[in-house]
BAMI-312818 format. One record per residue (C-alpha): residue in three letters; x, z, y. Coordinates in steps of 0.001 Angstrom, whole numbers, plus 500000, padded with zeros to 6 digits. Example, Ala and Ser with C-alpha at 12.3 -4.5 7.8 and 13.67 -1.06 7.14 Angstrom:
<nodes>
ALA512300507800495500SER513670507140498940
</nodes>
This chain:
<nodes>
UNK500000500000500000UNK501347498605503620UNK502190502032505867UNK499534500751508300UNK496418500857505739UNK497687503943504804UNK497554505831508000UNK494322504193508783UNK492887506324506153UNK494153509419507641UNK491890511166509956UNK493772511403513399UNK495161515069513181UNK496798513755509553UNK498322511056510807UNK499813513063513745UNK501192515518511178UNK502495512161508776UNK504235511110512203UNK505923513887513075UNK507278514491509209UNK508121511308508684UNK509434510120512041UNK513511509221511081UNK516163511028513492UNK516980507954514390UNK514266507824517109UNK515525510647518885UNK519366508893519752UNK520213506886521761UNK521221503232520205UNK521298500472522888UNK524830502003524934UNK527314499528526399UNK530395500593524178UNK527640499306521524UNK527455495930522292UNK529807495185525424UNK533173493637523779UNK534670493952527260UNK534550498243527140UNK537368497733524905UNK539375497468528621UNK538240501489528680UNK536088500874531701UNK533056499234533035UNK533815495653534102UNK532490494896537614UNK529352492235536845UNK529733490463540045UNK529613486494538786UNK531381485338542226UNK534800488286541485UNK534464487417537825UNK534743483358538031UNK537229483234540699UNK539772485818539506UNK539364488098542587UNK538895491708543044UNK536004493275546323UNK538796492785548690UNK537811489155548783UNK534702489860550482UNK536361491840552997UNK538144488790554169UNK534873487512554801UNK534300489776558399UNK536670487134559995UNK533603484890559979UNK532213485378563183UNK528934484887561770UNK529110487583559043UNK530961490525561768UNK527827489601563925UNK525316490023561372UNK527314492970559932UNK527637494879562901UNK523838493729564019UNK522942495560560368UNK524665498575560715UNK523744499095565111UNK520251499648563400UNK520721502709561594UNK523015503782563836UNK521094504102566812UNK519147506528564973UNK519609510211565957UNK520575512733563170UNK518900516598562914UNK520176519393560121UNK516692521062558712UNK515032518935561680UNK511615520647563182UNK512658524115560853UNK513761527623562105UNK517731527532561400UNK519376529183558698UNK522649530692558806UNK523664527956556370UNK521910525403558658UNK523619526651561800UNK527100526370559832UNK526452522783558603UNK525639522132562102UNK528513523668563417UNK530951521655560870UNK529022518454561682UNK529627518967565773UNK533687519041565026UNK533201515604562787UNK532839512177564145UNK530054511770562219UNK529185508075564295UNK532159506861562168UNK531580508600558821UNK527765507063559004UNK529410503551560118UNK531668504025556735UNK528899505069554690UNK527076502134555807UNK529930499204554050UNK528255500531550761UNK525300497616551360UNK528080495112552057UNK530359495916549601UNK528498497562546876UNK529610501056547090UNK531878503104549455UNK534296506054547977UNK534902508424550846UNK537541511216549981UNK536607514430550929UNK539392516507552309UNK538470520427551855UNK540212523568553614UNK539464526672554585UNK538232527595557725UNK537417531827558213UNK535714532561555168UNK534587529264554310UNK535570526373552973UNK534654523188554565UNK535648519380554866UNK538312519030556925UNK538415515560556930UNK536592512305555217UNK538096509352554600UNK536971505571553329UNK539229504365550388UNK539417500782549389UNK536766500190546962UNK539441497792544404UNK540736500986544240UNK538567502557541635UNK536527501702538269UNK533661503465536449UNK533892504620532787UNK531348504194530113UNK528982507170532223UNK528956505305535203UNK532193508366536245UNK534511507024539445UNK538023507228538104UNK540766506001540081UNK542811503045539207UNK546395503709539698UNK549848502007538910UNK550592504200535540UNK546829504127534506UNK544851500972535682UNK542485500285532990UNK540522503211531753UNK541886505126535119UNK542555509010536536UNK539484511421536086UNK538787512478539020UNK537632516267540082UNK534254516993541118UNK532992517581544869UNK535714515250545524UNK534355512156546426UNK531092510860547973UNK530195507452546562UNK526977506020548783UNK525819503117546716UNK523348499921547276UNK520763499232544884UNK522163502029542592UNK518352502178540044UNK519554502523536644UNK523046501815537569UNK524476503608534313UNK523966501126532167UNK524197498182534382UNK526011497892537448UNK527873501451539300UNK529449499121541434UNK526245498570543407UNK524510495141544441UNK527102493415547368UNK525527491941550344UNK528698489781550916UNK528428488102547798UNK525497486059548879UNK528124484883552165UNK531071484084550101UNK529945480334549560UNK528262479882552883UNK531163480923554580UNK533117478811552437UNK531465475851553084UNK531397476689556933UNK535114476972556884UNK535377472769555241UNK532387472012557348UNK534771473263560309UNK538341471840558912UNK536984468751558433UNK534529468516561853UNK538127468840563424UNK539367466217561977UNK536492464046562926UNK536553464631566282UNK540387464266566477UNK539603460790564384UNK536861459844566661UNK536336461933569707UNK539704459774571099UNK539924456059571598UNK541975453863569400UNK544764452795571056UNK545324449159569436UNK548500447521570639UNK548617443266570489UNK552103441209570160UNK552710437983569217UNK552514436746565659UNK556410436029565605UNK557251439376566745UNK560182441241564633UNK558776444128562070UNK561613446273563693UNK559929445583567040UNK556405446291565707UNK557654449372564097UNK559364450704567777UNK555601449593569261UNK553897451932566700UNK556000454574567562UNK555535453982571451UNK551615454481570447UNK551951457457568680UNK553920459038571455UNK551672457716574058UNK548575459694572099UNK550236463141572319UNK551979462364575695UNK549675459727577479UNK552804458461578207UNK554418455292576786UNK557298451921577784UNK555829448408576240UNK557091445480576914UNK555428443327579884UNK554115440717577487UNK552501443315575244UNK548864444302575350UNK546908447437575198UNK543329447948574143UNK541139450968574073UNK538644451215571756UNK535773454044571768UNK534006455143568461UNK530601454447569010UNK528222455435566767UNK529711458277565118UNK527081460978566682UNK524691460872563373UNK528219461136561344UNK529122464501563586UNK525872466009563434UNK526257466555559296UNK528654468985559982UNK527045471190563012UNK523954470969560301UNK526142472061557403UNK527960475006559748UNK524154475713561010UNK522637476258557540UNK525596478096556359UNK524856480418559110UNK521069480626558691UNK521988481437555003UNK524408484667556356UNK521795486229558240UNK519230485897555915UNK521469487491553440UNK522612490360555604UNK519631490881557706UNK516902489361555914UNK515794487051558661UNK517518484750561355UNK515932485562564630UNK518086488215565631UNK521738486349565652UNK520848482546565813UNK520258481346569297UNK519105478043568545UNK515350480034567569UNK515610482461569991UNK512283481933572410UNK511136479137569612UNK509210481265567431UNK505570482707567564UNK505117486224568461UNK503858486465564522UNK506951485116563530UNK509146487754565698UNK506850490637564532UNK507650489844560433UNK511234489483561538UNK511318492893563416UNK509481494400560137UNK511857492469558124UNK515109494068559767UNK512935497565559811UNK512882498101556321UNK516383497083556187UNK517488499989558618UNK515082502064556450UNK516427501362553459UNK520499502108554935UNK518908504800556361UNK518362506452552939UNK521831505485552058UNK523387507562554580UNK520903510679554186UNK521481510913550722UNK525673510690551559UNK525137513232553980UNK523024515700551681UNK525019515034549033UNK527963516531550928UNK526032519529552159UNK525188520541548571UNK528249520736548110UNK529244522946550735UNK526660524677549938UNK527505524963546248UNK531054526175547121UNK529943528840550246UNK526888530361549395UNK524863529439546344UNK521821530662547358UNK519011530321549634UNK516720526785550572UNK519567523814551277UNK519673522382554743UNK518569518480554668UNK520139516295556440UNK517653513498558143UNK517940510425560586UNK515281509535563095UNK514155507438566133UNK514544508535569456UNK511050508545570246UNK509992510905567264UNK511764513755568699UNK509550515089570929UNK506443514198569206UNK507192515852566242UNK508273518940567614UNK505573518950570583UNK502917519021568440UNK504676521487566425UNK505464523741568800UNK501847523505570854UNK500163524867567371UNK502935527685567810UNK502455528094571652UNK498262528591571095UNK498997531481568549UNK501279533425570708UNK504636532459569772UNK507268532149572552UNK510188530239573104UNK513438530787574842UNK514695528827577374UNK517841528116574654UNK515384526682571870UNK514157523813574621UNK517684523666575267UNK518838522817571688UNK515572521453570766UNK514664519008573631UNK517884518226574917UNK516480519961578126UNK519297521497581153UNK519266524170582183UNK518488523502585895UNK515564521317584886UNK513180523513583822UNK511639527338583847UNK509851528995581259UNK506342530370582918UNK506309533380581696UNK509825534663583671UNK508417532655587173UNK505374534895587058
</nodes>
């Protein structure tokens, strides 16, 4: 009898029981892992999956070259102005803790404009290690200093662990300690199994910006073919090669000098390349879609860095745009809050160990006061009063500016 017309027999709470008995062990391991079925873990690490580093031979750094482009700096630094212009708050809109008012403290002393700026290559370049430098400061101890490492420098193991890729050890790579690194990642779902090295923004610009560069190279040479006129020099039919030969040389002088001696029976003509302007505009239309193809890439629409649609489009069209690069800051936006609260867990970890942990957040300008307003007017109408150094710290008030009613009266 076929397992399944057997346990259709069973009444439900049987078949439960049969289940459970017979289940194998099997079912409760894990089969499908990568040193499984991935011949290339035999290197002792995770091979980066990128198809553009893996079929030309080249490591990340290759995409780092690519911020030359003019294009893909613009776009770049477009990307990254988004998120941050956004103000930053420790436990915004709560009554500080003592652990709160140290993080903020540490976070005052840090330039934390360029650690966010850092944080944000991780969308460009897949991920971003950032060594953290501890010491002690009082009775605490606290980052001293955090710095961006090169991200060729490091490889992940079969558990998706950053080791570091060094001369003596460059394959499987040096474990590295814990609470030593902070590695912000794009795209970074599931990446155990499939890709620690995050999704690369870049690596939808590497062939745009190569083809921009022949599109270039060879648009030079056009209009050094045809933007001068052909200098065409006539002698007589019985005229000595040796004398021909001194002519040609006369004419190529005369085109990087202007300046040439012929002989008074020889004759010049100048000849202008006419239509050639259909030939020319292939490559401003190759270099053009090449950089229509970098800022979709980078900021998922073209409005914001391509003049020749600026003041074409509908207002419809601007508005999906604008939502279009919003979820975009959004989405970095995330990247750098859970950096940041990453980091203060484990300061946290290593100071104090107990109590609520202070969250990090990032905000718009224009949220500040709203929020806390309304927050504070619930407080106000049930009797709570506040100093003149919360709206201080809180508003971003001076002290000149204002007076709290109840110490005029």
């Amino acid at each position: 009898m076929k397992l399944f017309d057997f346990l259709k027999k069973k009444e439900p709470e049987q078949r439960a029981k049969y289940h459970y008995k017979e289940a194998p062990k099997m079912l409760g391991q894990e089969l499908a892992k990568r040193e499984r079925v991935d011949l290339n873990f035999i290197l002792g690490h995770l091979p980066d999956p990128d198809e553009i580093l893996v079929n030309t031979g080249k490591d990340v750094s290759a995409y780092r070259k690519l911020m030359v482009d003019s294009q893909v700096r613009a776009c770049v630094n477009s990307r990254k102005a988004g998120t941050l212009s956004l103000l930053w708050e420790i436990d915004r809109g709560k009554t500080k803790s003592k652990q709160a008012k140290l993080i903020r403290d540490l976070y005052s002393d840090l330039d934390i404009n360029a650690l966010n700026s850092a944080i944000l290559n991780a969308p460009m370049f897949g991920f971003q290690p950032i060594e953290i430098i501890w010491g002690r400061a009082g009775n605490y101890i606290l980052p001293v200093e955090l710095v961006p490492k090169n991200q060729e420098w490091f490889i992940y193991d079969k558990d998706a662990k950053l080791r570091l890729s060094t001369i003596n050890n460059s394959l499987s790579g040096e474990v590295l300690p814990g609470k030593k690194f902070l590695t912000p990642t794009y795209n970074d779902i599931n990446n155990k199994y499939y890709n620690p090295y995050g999704d690369r923004v870049l690596s939808s610009c590497f062939w745009p910006v190569t083809f921009k560069k022949s599109g270039f190279k060879w648009w030079v040479t056009f209009a050094e073919k045809y933007g001068m006129p052909y200098i065409v020099g006539k002698l007589p039919r019985s005229t000595m090669d040796s004398d021909r030969e001194n002519m040609k040389d006369q004419l190529e002088s005369m085109v990087m000098d202007a300046v040439a001696v012929i002989s008074d029976d020889a004759q010049l003509d100048f000849i202008e390349a006419n239509g050639r302007n259909s030939s020319s505009q292939l490559y401003d239309n190759l270099i053009t879609a090449c950089d229509h193809a970098i800022s979709k890439a980078i900021l998922g629409q073209t409005l914001t860095t391509d003049s020749s649609q600026r003041g074409s489009g509908s207002y419809a069209l601007g508005k999906v745009h604008a939502d279009v690069r919003k979820d975009i800051v959004n989405s970095d936006k995330n990247i750098v809050e859970k950096a940041h609260n990453q980091l203060i867990k484990w300061i946290w970890e290593i100071n104090f160990n107990y109590g609520e942990i202070p969250k990090f957040s990032m905000f718009e300008e224009e949220d500040v006061n709203k929020t806390l307003a309304e927050r504070d007017e619930i407080l106000v109408k049930q009797g709570v009063k506040f100093t003149k150094s919360y709206y201080i710290e809180n508003y971003g008030l001076d002290d000149k500016d204002f007076e709290i009613e109840s110490e005029i009266q």
